[in-house]
N, C-alpha and C positions, 0 to 999 in steps of 0.2 A: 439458430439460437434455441436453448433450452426452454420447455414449456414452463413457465413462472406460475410456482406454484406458492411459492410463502408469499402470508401478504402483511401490509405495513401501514396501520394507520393514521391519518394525520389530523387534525384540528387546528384550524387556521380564521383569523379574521374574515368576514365575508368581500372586506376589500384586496386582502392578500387574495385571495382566490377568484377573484374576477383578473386581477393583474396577471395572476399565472396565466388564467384563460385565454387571457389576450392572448400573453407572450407565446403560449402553446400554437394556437391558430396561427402567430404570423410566422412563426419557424416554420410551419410545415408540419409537426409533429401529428400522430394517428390522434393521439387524445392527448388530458391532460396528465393520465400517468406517466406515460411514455417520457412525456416532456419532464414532469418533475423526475423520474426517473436517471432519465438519461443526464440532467443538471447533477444529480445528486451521487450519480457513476463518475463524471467526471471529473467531480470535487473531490471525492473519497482519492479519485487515483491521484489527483494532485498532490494533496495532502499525504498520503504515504509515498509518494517519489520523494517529497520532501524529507523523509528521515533516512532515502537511503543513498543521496548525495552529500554532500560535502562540499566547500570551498575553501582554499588555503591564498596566502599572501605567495609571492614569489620566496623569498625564504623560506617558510615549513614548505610551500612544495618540494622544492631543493631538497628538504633533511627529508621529508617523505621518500621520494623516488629513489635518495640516493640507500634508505634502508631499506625498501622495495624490493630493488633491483641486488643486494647484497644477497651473496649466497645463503641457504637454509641451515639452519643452528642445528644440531642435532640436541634436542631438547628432551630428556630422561623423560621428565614428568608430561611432556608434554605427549610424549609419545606414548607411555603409559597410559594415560587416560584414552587418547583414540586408538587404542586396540584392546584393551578391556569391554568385557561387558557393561551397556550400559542398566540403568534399571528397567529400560521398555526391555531388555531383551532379558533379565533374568525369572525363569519361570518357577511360581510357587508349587512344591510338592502336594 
């Protein structure tokens, strides 16, 4: 794992932070950053999987897959745009 060098501070009631303490000690965890850390790695990844799944009913999955699975448009504009320079790539004189 990479040496952790940014740091992040917290302020919390003095009963919130004996309850972490616990919770820290009975996991197992090295100390209490680790422990708040590793809760707070796990939530973040939760949290973003959640915008990058989706769920449909059996009908739009149906209209999903069956436009999925349709062969590719040849789309002018759409092609235009991803073989054009974008603005990261044009450089000022």
């Amino acid at each position: 794992m990479a040496t952790a060098t940014a740091q992040i501070h917290l302020r919390t009631p003095p009963k919130t932070k004996v309850l972490l303490a616990m919770a820290a000690e009975l996991s197992g965890a090295a100390n209490l950053t680790d422990y708040i850390l590793r809760a707070a790695v796990d939530r973040a990844r939760s949290d973003l999987s959640s915008q990058q799944t989706f769920a449909l009913g059996s009908k739009h999955w149906s209209e999903f897959s069956k436009r999925i699975d349709a062969p590719a448009r040849d789309l002018v504009k759409l092609r235009k745009l991803l073989t054009e320079e974008d603005v990261f790539d044009r450089h000022t004189s």
